[in-house]
C-alpha positions in Angstrom: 100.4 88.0 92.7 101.2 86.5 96.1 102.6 88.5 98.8 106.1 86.6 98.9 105.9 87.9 95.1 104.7 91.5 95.6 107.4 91.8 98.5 110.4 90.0 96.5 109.6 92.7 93.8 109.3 95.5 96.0 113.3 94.1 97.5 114.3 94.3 93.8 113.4 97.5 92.5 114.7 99.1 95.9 118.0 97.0 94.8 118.5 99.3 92.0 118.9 102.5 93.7 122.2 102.0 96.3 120.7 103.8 99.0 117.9 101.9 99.4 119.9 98.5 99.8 119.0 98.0 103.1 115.3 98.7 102.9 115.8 96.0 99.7 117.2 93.3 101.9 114.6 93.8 104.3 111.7 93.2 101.5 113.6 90.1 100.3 113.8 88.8 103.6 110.2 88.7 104.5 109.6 87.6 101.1 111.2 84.4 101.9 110.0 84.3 105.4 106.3 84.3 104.0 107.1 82.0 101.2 108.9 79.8 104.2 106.9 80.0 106.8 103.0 80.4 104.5 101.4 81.8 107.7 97.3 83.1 107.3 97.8 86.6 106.7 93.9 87.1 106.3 94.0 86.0 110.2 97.2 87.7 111.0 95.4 91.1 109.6 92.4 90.8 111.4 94.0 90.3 114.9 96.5 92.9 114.1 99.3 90.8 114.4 101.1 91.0 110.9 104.4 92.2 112.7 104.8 88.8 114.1 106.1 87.2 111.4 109.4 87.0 111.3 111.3 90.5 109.8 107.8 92.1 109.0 108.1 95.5 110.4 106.0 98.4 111.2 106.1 99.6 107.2 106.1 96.4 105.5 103.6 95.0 107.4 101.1 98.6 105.8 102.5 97.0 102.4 100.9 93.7 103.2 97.8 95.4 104.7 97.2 97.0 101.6 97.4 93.9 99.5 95.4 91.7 101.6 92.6 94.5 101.4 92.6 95.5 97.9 94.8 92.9 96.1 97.7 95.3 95.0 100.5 97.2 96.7 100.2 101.4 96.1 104.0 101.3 97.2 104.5 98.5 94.2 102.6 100.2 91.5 104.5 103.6 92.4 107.9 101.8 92.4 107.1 100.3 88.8 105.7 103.7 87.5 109.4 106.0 88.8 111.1 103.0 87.5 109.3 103.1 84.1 108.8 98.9 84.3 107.5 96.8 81.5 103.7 96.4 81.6 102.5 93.0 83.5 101.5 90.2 81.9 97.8 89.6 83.6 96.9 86.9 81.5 99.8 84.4 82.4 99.2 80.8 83.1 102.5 80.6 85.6 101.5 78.8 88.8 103.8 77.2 91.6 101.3 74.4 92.2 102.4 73.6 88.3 106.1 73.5 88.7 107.5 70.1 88.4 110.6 70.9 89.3 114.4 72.6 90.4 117.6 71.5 87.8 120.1 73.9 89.6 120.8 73.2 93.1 124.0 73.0 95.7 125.0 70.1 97.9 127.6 69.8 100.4 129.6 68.3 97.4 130.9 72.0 96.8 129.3 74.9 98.6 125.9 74.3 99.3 125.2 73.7 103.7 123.1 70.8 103.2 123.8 67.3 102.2 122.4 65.6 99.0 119.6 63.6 100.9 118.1 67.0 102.8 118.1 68.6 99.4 116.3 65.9 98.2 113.9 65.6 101.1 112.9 69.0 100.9 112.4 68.9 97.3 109.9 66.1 97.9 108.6 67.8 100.5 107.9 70.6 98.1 105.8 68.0 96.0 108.9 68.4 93.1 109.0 65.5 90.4 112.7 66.3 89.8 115.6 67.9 91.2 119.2 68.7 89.5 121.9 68.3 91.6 124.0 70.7 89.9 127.3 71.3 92.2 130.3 73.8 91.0 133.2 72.0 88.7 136.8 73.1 90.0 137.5 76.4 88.4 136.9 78.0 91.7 138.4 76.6 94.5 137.2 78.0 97.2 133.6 76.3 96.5 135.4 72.8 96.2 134.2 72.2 93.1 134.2 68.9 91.6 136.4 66.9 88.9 135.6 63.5 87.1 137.0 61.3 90.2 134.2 63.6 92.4 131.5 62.9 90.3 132.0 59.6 90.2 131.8 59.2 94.0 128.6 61.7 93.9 126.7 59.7 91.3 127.3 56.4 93.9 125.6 58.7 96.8 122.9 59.9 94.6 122.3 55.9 93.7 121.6 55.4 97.5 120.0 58.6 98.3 117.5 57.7 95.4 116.7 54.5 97.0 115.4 56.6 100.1 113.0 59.6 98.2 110.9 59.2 95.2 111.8 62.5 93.7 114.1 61.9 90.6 117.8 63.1 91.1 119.1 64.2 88.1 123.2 64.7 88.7 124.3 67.8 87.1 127.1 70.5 87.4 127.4 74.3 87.1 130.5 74.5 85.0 132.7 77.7 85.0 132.3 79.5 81.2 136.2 80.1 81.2 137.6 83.3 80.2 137.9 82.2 76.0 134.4 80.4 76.4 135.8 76.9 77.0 134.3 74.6 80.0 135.9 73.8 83.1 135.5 70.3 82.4 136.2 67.7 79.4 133.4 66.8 76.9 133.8 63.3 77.5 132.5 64.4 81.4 130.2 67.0 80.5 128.2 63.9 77.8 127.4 61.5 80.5 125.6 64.3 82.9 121.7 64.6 83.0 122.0 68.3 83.3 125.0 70.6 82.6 124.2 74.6 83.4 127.2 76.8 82.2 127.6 79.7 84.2 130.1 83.2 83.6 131.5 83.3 87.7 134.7 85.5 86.8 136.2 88.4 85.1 132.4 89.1 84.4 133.7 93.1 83.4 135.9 91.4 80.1 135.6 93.7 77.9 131.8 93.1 75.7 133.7 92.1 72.4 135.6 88.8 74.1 132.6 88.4 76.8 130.5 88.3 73.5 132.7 85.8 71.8 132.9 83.9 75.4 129.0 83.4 76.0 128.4 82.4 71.9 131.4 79.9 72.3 129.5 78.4 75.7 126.1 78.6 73.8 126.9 76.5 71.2 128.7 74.2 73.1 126.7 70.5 72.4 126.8 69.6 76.2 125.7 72.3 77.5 121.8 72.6 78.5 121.5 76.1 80.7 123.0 78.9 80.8 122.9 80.1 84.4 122.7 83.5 85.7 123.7 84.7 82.4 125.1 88.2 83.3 126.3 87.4 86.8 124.6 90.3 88.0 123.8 91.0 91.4 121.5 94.3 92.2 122.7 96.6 94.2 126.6 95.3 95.0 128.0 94.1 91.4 127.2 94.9 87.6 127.0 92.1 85.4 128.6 91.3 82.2 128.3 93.3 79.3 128.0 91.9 75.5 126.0 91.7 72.4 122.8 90.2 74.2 120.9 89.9 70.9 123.8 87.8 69.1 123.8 85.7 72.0 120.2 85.0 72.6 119.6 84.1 69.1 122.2 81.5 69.2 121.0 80.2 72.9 117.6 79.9 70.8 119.1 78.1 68.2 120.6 75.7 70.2 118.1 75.0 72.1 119.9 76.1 74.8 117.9 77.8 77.8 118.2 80.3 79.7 118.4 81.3 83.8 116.4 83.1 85.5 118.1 82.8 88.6 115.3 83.9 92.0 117.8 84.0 94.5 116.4 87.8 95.6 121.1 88.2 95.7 120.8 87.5 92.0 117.3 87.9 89.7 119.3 87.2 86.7 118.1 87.1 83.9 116.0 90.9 85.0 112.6 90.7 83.7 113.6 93.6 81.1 116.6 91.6 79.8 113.7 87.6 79.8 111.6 89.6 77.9 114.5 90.8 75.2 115.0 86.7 75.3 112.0 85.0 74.7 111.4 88.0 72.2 114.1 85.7 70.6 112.8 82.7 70.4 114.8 81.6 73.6 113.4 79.0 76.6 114.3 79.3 80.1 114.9 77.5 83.4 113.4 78.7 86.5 115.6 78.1 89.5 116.2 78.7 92.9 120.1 78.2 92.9 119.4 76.4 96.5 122.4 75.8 98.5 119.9 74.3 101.9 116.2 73.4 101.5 114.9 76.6 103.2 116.5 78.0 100.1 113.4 76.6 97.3 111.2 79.0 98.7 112.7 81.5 96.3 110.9 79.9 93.3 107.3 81.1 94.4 109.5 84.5 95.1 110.5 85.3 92.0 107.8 84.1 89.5 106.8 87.5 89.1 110.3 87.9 86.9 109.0 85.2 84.3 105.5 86.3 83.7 106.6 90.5 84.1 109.0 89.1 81.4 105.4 87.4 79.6 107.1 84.1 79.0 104.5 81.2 78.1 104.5 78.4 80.1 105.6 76.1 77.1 108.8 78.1 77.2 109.5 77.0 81.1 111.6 73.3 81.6 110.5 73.7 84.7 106.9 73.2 83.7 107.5 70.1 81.5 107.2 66.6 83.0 111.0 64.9 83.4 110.2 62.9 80.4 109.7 65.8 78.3 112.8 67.9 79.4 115.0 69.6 76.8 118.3 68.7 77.9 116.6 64.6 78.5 115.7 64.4 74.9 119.6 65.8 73.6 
């Protein structure tokens, strides 16, 4: 486990108790600023300078002192015993330097802060093959999401921003699962899209009959490829949905249809508990950093530690296929 990892981890089991939300944040934060910045911590250590990476106090830098020295975190391993977590899987095969690539990502198109070309640049920067550009569709307004006539004008800017980067674009959208399990856009949109993820964004407390009846409807839907953030959770500030998970994990599975597991350190959703329950039914999954700016990829090599605690095989992971080989390519 990396220290970005250990540390993201650490932020996420603090998330679940409230009080500790602000000792979580912190965590997350130098999570990302190691995964960010990759400074030498062996070096840092020696010279006794771990504090000066940026929001690496006093006590996290102990928790990184520990791991350098021994290769686990005390403070981890205590958190995962009180919290009663799943046992690792040691044996996994799930490595960064084998991702291929992001298919849920934010532009200045809706609410992302960077435009379609810096997301691209820093995917290729990243070494990525691929990279969905996956804005929202219109159901919420205030992220300016996109209709048919927007898309249209986005797939002519990805045709020229393609020109200028060798990663592959692949034009998307995160489409609002409405509140009967409809899409917020037409089929005859949704068909000519390399990627559609379908994501629950509101009335996420329906009650777990309808929400059930919403997320199999969305599920078997033939255009969709991803489910994203499948229970809109968010640790610590908001519960997610509620519904028959098993129903709709077995129909996800039959479909083909894969699931999220969302890194942003706001979001980890799918939980590791609720992957494993998942791929215990036959389910794939989509690793993604729900980037909204280029700084924001670095939460990938975060929150690995979700999809192997979860012990999901690489085979499992689009993320680990080769663009030719992608589910949602082949449909």
């Amino acid at each position: 486990m990396t220290a970005a990892e250990a540390l993201s981890e650490i932020g996420y089991l603090l998330r679940q108790d409230e009080k500790e939300r602000f000792r979580a944040k912190a965590f997350s934060a130098a999570g990302w600023s190691i995964a960010l910045q990759k400074p030498d911590l062996e070096a840092l250590h020696k010279a006794g300078r771990l504090t000066s990476i940026e929001g690496v106090g006093e006590g996290i830098a102990r928790v990184l002192a520990g791991l350098i020295e021994t290769g686990e975190s005390r403070y981890l391993n205590r958190l995962r015993e009180q919290m009663k977590q799943p046992a690792r899987d040691d044996e996994s095969e799930l490595d960064f330097a084998d991702y291929r690539g992001d298919i849920h990502s934010h532009s200045r198109w809706s609410d992302g802060r960077a435009t379609m070309l810096e997301m691209a640049e820093g995917a290729q920067a990243i070494g990525y093959e691929y990279l969905g550009i996956t804005d929202h569709s219109p159901r919420i307004t205030v992220v300016h999401g996109l209709d048919a006539e927007r898309l249209v004008a986005q797939s002519r800017e990805m045709a020229e921003v393609q020109k200028a980067v060798d990663v592959k674009l692949l034009q998307g959208i995160e489409v609002d699962i409405l509140e009967d399990g409809s899409l917020d856009l037409p089929d005859a949109v949704l068909e000519i899209l390399d990627v559609v993820i379908a994501s629950p964004h509101v009335k996420l407390r329906q009650d777990p009959a309808a929400m059930t009846e919403r997320m199999l409807r969305a599920v078997s839907h033939p255009h969709v490829d991803v489910i994203g953030h499948p229970t809109g959770r968010r640790p610590g500030s908001r519960e997610g949905a509620t519904y028959d998970f098993e129903a709709v994990f077995k129909e996800a599975a039959r479909h083909s249809v894969a699931l999220e597991i969302d890194c942003d350190p706001a979001r980890m959703d799918l939980s590791p508990e609720m992957a494993r329950l998942a791929c215990e039914y036959g389910c794939t999954f989509a690793i993604d950093a729900d980037a909204h700016a280029p700084a924001e990829f670095a939460y990938v090599p975060m929150g690995l530690w979700m999809a192997r605690r979860a012990g999901i095989p690489r085979e499992r992971i689009l993320n680990f296929k080769p663009l030719d080989e992608l589910t949602m390519i082949a449909k």
